[in-house]
SETOR-346990 format. One record per residue (C-alpha): x, y, z; residue number from 1; residue in one letter. Coordinates in steps of 0.5 Angstrom, whole numbers, plus 500, padded with zeros to 3 digits. Each point is the difference from the previous one (the first is absolute). Layout:
BEGIN
    px    py    pz   lose   dogu
     X     Y     Z    NUM      A
...
! end
This chain:
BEGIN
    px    py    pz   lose   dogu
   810   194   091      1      X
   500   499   508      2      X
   507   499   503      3      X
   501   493   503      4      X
   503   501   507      5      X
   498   507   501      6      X
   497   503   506      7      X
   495   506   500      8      X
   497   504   505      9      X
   493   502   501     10      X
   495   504   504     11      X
   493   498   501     12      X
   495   506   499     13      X
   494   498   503     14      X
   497   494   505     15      X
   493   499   498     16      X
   498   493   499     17      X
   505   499   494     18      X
   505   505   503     19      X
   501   496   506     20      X
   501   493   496     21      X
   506   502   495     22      X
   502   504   506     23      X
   501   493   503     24      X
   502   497   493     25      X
   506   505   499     26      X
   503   499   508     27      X
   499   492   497     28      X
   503   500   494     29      X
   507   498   499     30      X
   503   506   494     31      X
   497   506   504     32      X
   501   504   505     33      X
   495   504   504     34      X
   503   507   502     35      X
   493   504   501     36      X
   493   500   501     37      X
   495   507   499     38      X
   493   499   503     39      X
   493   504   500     40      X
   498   499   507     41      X
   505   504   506     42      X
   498   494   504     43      X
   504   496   496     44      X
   506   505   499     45      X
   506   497   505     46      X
   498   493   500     47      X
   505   495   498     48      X
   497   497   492     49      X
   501   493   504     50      X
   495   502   505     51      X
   496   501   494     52      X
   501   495   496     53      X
   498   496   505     54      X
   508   498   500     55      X
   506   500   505     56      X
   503   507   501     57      X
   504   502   493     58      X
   504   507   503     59      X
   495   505   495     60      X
   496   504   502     61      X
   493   503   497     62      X
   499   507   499     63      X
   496   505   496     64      X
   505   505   498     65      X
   501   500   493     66      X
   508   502   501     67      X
   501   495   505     68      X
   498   495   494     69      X
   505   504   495     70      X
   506   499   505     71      X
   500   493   501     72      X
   502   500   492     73      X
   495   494   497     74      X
   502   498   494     75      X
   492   498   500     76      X
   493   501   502     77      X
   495   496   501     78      X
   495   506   500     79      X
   493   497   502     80      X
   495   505   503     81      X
   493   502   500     82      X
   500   506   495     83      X
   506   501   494     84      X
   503   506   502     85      X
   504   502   494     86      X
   504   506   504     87      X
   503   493   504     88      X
   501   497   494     89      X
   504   505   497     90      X
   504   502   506     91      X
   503   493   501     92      X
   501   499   492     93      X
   504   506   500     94      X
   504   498   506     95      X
   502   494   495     96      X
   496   495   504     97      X
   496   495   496     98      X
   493   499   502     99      X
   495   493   499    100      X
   493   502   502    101      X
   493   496   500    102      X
   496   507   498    103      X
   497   499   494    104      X
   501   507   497    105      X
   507   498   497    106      X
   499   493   497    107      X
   499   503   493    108      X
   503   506   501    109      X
   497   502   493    110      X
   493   501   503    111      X
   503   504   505    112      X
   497   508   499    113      X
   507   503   495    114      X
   502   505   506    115      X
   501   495   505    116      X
   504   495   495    117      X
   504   504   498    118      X
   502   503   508    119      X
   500   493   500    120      X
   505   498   495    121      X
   505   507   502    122      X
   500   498   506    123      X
   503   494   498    124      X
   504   502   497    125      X
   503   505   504    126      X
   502   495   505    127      X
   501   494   495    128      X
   495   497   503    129      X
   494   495   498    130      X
   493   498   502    131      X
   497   494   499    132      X
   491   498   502    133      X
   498   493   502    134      X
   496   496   503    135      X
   496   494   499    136      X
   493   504   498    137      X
   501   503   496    138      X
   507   499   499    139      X
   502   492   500    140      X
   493   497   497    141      X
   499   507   496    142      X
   507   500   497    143      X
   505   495   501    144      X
   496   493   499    145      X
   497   503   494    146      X
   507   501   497    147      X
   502   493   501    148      X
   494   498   498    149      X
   501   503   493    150      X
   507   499   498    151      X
   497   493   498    152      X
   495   503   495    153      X
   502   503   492    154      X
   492   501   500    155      X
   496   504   506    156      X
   492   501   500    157      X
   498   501   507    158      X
   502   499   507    159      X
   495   500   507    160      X
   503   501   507    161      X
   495   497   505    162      X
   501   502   508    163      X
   497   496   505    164      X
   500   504   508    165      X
   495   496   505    166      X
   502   505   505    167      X
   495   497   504    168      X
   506   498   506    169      X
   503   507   500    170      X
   498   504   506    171      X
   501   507   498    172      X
   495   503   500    173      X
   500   506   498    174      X
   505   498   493    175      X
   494   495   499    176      X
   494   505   501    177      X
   502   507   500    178      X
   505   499   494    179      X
   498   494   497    180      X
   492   501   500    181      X
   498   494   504    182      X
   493   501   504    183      X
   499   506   496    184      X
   493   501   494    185      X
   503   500   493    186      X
   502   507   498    187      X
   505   504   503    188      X
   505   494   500    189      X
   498   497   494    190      X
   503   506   497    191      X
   506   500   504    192      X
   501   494   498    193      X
   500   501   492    194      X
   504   507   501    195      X
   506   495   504    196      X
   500   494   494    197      X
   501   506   495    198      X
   506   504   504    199      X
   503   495   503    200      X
   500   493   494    201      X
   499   504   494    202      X
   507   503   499    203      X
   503   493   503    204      X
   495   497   494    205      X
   503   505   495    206      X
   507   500   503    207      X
   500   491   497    208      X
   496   502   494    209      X
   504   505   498    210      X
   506   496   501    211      X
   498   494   496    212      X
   498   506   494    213      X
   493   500   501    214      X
   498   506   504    215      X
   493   501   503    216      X
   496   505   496    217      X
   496   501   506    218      X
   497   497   506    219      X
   492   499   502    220      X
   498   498   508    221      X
   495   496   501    222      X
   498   498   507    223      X
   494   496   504    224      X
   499   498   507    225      X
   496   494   504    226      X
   496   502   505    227      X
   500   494   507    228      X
   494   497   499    229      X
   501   499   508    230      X
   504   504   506    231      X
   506   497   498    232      X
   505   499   506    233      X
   507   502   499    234      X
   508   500   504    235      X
   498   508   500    236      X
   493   500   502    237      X
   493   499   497    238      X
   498   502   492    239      X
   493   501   501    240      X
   495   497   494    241      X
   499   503   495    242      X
   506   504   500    243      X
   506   499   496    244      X
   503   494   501    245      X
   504   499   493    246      X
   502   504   495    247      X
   504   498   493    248      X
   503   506   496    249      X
   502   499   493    250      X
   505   505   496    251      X
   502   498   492    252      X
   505   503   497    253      X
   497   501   492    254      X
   504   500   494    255      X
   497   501   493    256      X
   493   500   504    257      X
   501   493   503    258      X
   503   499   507    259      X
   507   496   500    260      X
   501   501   507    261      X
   495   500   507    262      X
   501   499   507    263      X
   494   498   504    264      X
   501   501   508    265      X
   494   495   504    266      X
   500   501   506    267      X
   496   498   506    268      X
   497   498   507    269      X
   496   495   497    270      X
   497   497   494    271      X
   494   499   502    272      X
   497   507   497    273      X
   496   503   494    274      X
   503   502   495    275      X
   498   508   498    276      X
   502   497   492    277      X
   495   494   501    278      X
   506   495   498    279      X
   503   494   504    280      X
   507   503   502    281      X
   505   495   502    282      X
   503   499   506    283      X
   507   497   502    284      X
   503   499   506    285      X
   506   500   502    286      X
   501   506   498    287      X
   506   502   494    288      X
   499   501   492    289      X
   498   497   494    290      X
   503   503   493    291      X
   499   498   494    292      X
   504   501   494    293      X
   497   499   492    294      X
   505   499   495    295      X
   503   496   497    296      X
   503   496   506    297      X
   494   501   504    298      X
   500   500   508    299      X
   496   500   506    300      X
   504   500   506    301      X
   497   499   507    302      X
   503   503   506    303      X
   497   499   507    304      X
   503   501   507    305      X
   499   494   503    306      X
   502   502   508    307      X
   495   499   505    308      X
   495   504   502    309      X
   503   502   506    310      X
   506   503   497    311      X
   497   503   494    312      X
   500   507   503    313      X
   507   499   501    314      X
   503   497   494    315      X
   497   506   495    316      X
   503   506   502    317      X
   507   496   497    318      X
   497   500   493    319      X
   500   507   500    320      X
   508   501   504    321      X
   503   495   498    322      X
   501   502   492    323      X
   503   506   502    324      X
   505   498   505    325      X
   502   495   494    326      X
   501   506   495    327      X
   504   504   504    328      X
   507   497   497    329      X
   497   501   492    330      X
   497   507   502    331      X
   507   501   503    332      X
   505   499   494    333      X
   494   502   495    334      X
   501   508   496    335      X
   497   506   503    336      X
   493   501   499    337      X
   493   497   501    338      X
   501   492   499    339      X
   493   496   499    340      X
   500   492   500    341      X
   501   500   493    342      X
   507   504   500    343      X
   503   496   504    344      X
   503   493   501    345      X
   496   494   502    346      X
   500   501   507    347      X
   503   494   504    348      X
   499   499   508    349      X
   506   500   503    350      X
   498   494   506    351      X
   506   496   501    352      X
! end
């Protein structure tokens, strides 16, 4: 349980996109305290974390010195880097330092390799410390809606998790088709994109299964994309025709040779593509999710993010900040150890 009243203080680890935006929500936030910023990039180390943030002068000075961090003695770090470093991680939990983090690797600690788990948990418990994955997806749609939804079922059959991105406005190049494949001939990145649903969604699957009492015997990954019919001209430059201008991939948990969970990510510039399958895909837009829940309280829940365009871009980096920021207090008061969203209580926001 949180402690009404009580005040934490908290580093930031890494100003990327997201980095930046809870760096931003914790100098705002009115139960936390900042007391230190690391970042990757020597160009950022000695600036103020209000200059990076965008935000007046808070007296905190960025650096990328690991024993800089230490010193300031944060009860939590939001850790949010490109690459999980595990020598990171367990030099902060064994100086008793809490850590929240977006990396995906810990979100189920049981699919982690048993080496690294249990590193993990020793050094937890060397510093009485905890460890908590969160985000919005997978974490949020993957994990904490779903628990809602089934704490009004006695009888679960199946539950599908649909994500819409039209990333036509973002202009980031190569996020979009470098990472992400667009503009490219199908291959390579359909692979990659198969090869993420089952690393990055198939322990958030398993981890809700499993807490309901249905656990995931096995995951099968499925994937298709949709080839532009024409140039199709986007924030971040051209998807030339006949290159991949969408791509669906689907990962369904199977239990007793059927499936009882999937997650289905589409994704795309434009809809007016062919299909690879041969099959009429849906597009909704304004991007969010759609979940349905079969049982015997059945649910379809929509969620859209009904902003502007002009403002898509800078709204989406808080659906993956935001939830950690709000866990910081739980994962705090919570035992030593790994702490997944199903160990943990209801996450509240602390907005007043």
């Amino acid at each position: 349980m949180t402690k009404p009243g009580k005040r934490y203080r908290v580093a930031q680890w890494a100003t990327g996109n997201v980095g930046t935006r809870a760096l931003r929500r914790v100098i705002e936030h009115p139960d936390l305290d900042l007391v230190g910023v690391w970042v990757h990039s020597t160009s950022k180390a000695g600036r103020d974390a209000g200059e990076l943030a965008d935000l007046p002068h808070t007296g905190v000075k960025a650096t990328n010195k690991m024993e800089d961090i230490l010193a300031t003695k944060p009860d939590c770090v939001l850790y949010m880097p490109h690459v999980c470093d595990f020598d990171e991680i367990c030099t902060l939990l064994e100086a008793g330092i809490n850590i929240v983090t977006t990396r995906m690797e810990l979100q189920n600690p049981k699919a982690l390799d048993q080496k690294i788990y249990d590193r993990v948990q020793a050094a937890c418990h060397k510093g009485q410390s905890s460890i908590h994955a969160t985000g919005s997806s997978p974490g949020f749609i993957s994990e904490a809606i779903p628990i809602v939804l089934a704490s009004i079922q006695r009888r679960f059959d199946y539950l599908t998790i649909n994500e819409f991105a039209d990333c036509s406005s973002r202009n980031s190049p190569e996020m979009l088709f470098e990472m992400m494949g667009f503009g490219k001939t199908p291959g390579a990145a359909n692979q990659a994109a198969l090869d993420h649903a089952r690393l990055c969604f198939g322990p958030s699957l398993q981890l809700f299964a499993t807490s309901i009492g249905l656990p995931v015997e096995n995951f099968e990954v499925s994937g298709a994309v949709g080839l532009a019919r024409r140039d199709v001209h986007i924030a971040a430059g051209i998807v030339p025709a006949g290159t991949i201008a969408a791509m669906k991939t689907i990962i369904a948990g199977m239990r007793g040779g059927k499936p009882i969970v999937s997650f289905t990510s589409n994704w795309f510039v434009s809809a007016d593509v062919n299909t690879s399958d041969g099959q009429e895909w849906e597009f909704l837009s304004p991007s969010g999710w759609r979940v349905r829940l079969q049982g015997d309280c059945p649910l379809d829940v929509a969620i859209s993010f009904p902003c502007p365009i002009e403002d898509y871009a800078d709204m989406t980096p808080g659906l993956t900040a935001h939830r950690p920021v709000n866990a910081i207090p739980y994962v705090c008061e919570a035992p030593p150890g790994v702490q997944t969203t199903a160990d943990l209580p209801q996450i509240i926001a602390r907005l007043g």
